[in-house]
N, C-alpha and C positions, 0 to 999 in steps of 0.2 A: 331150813337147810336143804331139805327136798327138795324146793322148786329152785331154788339156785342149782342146785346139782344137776337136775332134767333141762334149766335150759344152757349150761356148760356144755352139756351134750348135744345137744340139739345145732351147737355151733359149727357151723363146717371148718372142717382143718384147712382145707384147700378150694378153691374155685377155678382153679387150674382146668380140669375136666372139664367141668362144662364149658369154658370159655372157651377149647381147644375144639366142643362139637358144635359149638354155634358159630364163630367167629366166621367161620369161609361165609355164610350168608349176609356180614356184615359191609354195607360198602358206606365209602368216600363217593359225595357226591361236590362237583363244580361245575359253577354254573358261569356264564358268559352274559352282559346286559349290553346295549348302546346306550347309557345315557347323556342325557341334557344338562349342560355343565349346570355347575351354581357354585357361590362361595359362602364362606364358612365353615364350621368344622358341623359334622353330621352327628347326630345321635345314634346310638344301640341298634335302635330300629328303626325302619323304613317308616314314614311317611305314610298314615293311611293302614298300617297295621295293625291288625285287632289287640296284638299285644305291645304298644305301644308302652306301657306302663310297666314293663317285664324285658323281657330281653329276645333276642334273636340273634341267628347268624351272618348277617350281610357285613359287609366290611370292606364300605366303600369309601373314599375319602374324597376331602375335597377339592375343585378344581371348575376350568372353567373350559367352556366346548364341548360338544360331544366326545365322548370316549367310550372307549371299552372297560366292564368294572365286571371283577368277581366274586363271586361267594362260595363259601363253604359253608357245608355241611355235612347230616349221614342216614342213612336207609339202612334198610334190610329187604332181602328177597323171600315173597310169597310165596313162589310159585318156580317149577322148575325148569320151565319155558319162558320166564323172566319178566315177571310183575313185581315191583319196588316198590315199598311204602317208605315215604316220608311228606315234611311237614309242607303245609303250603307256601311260607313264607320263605324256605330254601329256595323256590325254584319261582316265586312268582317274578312275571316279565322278563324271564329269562328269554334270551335268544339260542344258548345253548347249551346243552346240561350232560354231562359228560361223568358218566361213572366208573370207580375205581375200583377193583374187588379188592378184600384180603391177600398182603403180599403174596405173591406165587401165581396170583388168579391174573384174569388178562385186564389189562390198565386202559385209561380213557375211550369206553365203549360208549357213544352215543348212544341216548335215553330219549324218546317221544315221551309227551304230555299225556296223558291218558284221560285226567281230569282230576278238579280241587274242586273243595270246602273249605269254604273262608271260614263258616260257621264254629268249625271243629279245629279249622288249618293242620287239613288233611290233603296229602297230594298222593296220585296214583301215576308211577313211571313207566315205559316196558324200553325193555334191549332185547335186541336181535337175536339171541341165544338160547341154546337149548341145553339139558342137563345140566341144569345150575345145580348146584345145593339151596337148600332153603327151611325158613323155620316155619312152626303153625304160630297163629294166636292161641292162646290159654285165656281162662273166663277170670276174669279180674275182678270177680265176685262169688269167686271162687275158693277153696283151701289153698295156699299157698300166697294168698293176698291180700291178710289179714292187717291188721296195724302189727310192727313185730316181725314180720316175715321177713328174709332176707330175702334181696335183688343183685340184680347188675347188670350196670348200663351198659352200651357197649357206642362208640364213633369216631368222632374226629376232633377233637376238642381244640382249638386256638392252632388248626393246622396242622396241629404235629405229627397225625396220622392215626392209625388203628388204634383206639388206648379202651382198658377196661377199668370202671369203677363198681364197688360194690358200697350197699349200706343198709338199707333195712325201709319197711313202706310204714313212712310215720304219721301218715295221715289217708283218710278215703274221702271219695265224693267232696272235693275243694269245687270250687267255682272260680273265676276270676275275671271274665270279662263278654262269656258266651251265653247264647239262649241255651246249648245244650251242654256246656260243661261240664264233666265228672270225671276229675283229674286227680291219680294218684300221686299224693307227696311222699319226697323220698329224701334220703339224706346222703343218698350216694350221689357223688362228686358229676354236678354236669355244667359245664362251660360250653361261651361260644363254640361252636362247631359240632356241638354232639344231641344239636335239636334236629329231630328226625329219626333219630336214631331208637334201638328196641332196648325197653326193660324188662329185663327176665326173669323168670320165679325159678325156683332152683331143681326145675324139670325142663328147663331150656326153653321153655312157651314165655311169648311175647305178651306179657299183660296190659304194656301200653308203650307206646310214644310217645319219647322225650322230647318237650315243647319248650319249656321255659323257665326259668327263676326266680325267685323275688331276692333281689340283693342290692344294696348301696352303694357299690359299686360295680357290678359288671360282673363279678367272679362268683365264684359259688361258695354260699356261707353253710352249705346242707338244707336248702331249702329251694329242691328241684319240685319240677312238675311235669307229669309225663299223661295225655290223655288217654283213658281206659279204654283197655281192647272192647269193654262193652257197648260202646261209644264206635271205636271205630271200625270193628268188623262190619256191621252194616255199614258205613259211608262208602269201606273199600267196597263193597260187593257191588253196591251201586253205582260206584265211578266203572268198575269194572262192566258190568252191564249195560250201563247206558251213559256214560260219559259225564255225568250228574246225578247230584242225589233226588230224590223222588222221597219226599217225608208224609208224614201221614198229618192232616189238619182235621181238628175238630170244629175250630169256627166257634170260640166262647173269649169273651174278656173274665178275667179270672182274676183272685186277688188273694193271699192268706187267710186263715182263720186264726185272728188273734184271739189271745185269753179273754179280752175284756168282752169277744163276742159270745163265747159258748151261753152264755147264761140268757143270751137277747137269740140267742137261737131254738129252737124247740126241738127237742129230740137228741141234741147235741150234747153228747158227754164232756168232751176235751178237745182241743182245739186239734183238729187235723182236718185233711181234706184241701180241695180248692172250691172255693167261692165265687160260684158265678154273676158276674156283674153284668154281662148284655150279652145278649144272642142273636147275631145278626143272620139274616140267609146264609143259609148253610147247614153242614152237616148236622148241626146239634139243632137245631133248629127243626129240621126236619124227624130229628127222631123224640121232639116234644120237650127237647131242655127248654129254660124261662130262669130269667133271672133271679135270682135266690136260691136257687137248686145249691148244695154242696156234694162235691162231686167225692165221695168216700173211696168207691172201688172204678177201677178202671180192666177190664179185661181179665179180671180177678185178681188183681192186683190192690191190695191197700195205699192207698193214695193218701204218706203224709203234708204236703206242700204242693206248694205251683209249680216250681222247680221240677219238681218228678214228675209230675205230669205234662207237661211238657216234655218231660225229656223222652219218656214211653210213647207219647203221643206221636213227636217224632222219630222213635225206631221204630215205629208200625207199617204195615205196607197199605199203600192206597188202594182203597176200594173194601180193606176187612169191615167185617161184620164184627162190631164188637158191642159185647156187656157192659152196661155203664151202670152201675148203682149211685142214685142221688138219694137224697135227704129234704125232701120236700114237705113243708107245714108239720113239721112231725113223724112224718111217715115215709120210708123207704121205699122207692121208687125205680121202679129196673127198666133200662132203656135199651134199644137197640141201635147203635150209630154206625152208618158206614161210613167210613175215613175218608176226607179228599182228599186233596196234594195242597200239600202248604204252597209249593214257589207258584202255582198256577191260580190259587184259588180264595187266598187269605183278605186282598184288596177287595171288599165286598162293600155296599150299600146299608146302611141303617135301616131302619123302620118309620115309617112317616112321622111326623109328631099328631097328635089328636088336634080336635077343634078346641080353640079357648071359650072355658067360660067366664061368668062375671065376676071381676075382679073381690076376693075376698081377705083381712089381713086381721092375723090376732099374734097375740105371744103365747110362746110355747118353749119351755123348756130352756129358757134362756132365750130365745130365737124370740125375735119379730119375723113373721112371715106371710109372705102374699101372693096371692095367685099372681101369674105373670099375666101381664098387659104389655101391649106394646112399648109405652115409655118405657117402664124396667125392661124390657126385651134390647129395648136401643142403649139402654144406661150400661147393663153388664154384660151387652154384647153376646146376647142369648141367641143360641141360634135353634131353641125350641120353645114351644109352649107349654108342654106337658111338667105337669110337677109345681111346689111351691120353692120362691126365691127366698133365701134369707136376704131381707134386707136392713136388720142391725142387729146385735147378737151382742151381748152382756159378756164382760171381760172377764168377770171372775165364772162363767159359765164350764161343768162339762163341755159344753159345744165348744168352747173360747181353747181348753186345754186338748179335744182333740184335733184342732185344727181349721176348723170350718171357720169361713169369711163369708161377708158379704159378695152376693152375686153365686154362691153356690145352689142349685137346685136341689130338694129333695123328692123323688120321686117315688119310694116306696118306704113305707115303714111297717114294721113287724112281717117284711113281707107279703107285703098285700098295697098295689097301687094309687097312692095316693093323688086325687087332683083337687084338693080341697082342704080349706085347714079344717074344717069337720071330718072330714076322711081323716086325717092325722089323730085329731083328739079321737077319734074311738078306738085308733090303732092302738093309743097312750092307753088309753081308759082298759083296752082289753088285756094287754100284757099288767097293767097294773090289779085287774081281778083275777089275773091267773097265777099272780104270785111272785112274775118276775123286778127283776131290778133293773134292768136293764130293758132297751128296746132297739131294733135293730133298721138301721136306714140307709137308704142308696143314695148317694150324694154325688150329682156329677157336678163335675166344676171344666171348663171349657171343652164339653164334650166327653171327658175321664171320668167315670164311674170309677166310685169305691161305697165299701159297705163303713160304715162308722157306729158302733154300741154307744147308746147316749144315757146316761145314769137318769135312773127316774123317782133316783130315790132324796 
């Protein structure tokens, strides 16, 4: 009866207030295209859109010839000399983009590009003007942005103009189609027109932008998605600085740490961290990562999955010096990496392969397997030598149920580089006298590394 009572209270009676001191910073944005006829009737979303499988605001129809086609959508102002956020996909290939303020405020003021993120589909506008009103962002990992917490959206929903919804953040850190997604879900009311627009915590700060919905038809079932001001305060600052984002690269293939590995890992309590599977030139590379490493702390940061480190990785700025704590043979390893730039420096080169030796092939573990020689090299389209190929492998095998085929290479087991099925069997033989059950192997298959736990028991 208490906690119904404290959160009856905790209910705001009105949202009138805050809606009345944020609302002048909210604008109507329309945008102007030329395009290239086509027929048929169009889908939700544009052609080529990262949310292609969600929704957007374009709302073009069909036809044939060139013409002119508009869109709606909706922003908010940053800044009091007239910096606009909204989404990328409102304004992309626009020819002209024309913003509306809050009734009373001044109507179709021409907006310059400033710069986008497709990655995030985040877009930065400026107008002409000066003594705007304007909101901040609030930290969306923060008090006030909890699961539970009340919101409210604010845009232009199916046209109709300024409209405000409210409902509560029913989900954190969703994913849905980006390398760095971490999108608040909310159950407050968002339809076409109101992607771009700010969702507020009930201190008027912008905890993210309204993107997208999951729904079966078009409308909104309470199942919005708005990406977190954590996310996109850094993209804005760097569209604003430099007209593009500048992300920080580490330079590692990386992959989860599943349950069935912890026990074929040494030192590994529970499955967390990321998994390094190759390290090509570059940053990690030079500060002495090696495949196997588990990457536990990032910058002092506990690092539970891929997903997060990546997403840190890229809010980092290029050039820092940062602490990496790995998990190496057992023992905890503290490195120092300086960041690259992801768009400049990610397409990098491998490592040579080794010279082959004389071809050798026994069974292991369900696996037939053979040093590579040429013909297999030509038969599975190997484009190295290093490592043994499966080349048959027993149906009712471990190896059979986690996936591995024929033509897949393994190049390291228990961590430690294997170019020989004798290297393999003392890998087996050593985890086997040290008690575990499992053993832990690098399997690339057309150049993809992943790590695979193969039961030894």
């Amino acid at each position: 009866m208490q906690v119904a009572t404290a959160t009856a209270q905790a209910r705001p009676s009105t949202f009138a207030d805050l809606a009345e001191r944020v609302s002048p910073a909210v604008v109507n944005i329309t945008t102007s295209t030329t395009i290239a006829g086509r027929t048929g009737p169009r889908g939700l979303v544009p052609e080529g859109s990262p949310f292609e499988d969600f929704f957007d605001d374009l709302d073009r129809g069909p036809g044939e010839g060139s013409r002119r086609s508009s869109a709606l959508g909706s922003g908010f102002v940053i800044s009091e000399d007239g910096f606009i956020v909204t989404n990328n996909h409102v304004i992309e290939g626009a020819d002209e983009i024309l913003i509306e303020f809050y009734p009373g405020g001044e109507p179709g003021v021409p907006a310059q590009l400033v710069g986008t993120d497709p990655n995030t589909d985040i877009a930065v506008l400026k107008v002409d003007l000066e003594g705007l009103p304007f909101v901040e962002f609030g930290d969306s990992n923060g008090p006030g942005s909890r699961v539970g917490d009340w919101v409210m959206a604010m845009g232009n929903p199916l046209g109709q103009g300024f409209s405000v919804s409210a409902g509560i953040v029913s989900a954190r850190n969703r994913a849905l189609s980006g390398t760095y997604d971490d999108y608040i879900q909310t159950d407050a009311a968002i339809n076409r027109g109101n992607s771009g627009g700010p969702l507020f915590n009930m201190d008027g700060e912008v905890i993210g932008v309204n993107t997208a919905i999951l729904s079966p038809t078009g409308g909104s079932i309470g199942i919005g998605f708005a990406m977190s001001s954590a996310v996109v305060t850094n993209v804005v600052d760097q569209l604003i600085e430099f007209g593009e984002t500048r992300r920080g690269w580490l330079g590692v293939r990386i992959q989860d740490v599943t349950p069935d590995m912890v026990d074929a890992i040494e030192g590994l309590e529970m499955a967390r961290g990321a998994l390094v599977t190759d390290v090509p030139p570059g940053p990690a590379e030079n500060a002495g990562m090696v495949a196997g490493d588990v990457i536990l702390t990032f910058d002092g940061i506990e690092i539970e999955d891929t997903r997060e480190l990546v997403r840190i990785v890229g809010n980092s700025p290029v050039g820092k010096e940062v602490p990496v704590e790995v998990l190496r043979n057992g023992d905890m390893t503290d490195l120092t990496v300086i960041l690259g730039r992801r768009e400049t420096e990610e397409a990098v080169a491998f490592p040579a392969s080794t010279e082959p030796q004389e071809p050798e092939q026994s069974d292991v573990l369900g696996l037939t397997l053979s040093e590579i020689t040429p013909e297999l090299a030509d038969q599975f389209s190997l484009t190295s030598d290093e490592g043994l190929v499966i080349i048959a492998i027993a149906p009712d095998s471990d190896a059979a149920s986690k996936g591995l085929i024929e033509g897949d290479v393994i190049t390291e087991a228990g961590q430690r580089a294997v170019a020989t099925v004798a290297d393999l069997e003392a890998q087996i033989t050593a985890a086997t006298e040290a008690g575990r059950r499992s053993i832990l192997m690098l399997v690339r298959r057309g150049g993809d590394p992943r790590f695979v736990a193969l039961s030894l028991e």
